[in-house]
N, C-alpha and C positions, 0 to 999 in steps of 0.2 A: 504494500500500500504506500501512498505517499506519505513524506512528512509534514507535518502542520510547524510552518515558522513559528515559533514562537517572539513575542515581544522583547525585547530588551527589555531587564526590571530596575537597570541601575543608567542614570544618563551620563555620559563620558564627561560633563563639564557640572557637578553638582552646586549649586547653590546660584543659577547663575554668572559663574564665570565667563559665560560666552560670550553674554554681553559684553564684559572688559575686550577681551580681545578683539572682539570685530568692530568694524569702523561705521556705525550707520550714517557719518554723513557723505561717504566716499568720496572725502576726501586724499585720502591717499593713494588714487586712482589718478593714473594723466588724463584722465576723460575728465573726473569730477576738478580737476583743478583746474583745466580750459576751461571748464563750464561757469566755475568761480569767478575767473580771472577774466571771461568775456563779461560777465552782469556786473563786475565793478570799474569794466570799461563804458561800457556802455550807462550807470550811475553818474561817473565822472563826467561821458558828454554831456547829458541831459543836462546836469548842475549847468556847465559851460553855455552851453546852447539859453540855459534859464537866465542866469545873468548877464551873458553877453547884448539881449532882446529889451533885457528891463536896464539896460546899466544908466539910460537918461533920464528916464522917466521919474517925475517926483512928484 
């Protein structure tokens, strides 16, 4: 007959450690840190673009 897998009864990282180790904001990813480093380019224009428009105005 086949076997029936059984579950795992013990988790390899108890108490939550897993959390510690992984990155959830992927930053340590080259993908997530272009993706960082274009939205605080693109922050940076907008400001410029915003003052540059208002700089006479009073």
């Amino acid at each position: 007959m086949w076997r029936i897998a059984r579950k795992r009864t013990r988790r390899p990282y108890p108490g939550g450690v897993l959390l510690l180790l992984a990155d959830p904001t992927g930053l340590s990813s080259p993908l997530g840190q272009a993706v960082i480093g274009a939205g605080f380019l693109v922050v940076i224009a907008l400001a410029v673009r915003f003052f540059w428009e208002h700089r006479n105005r009073r």
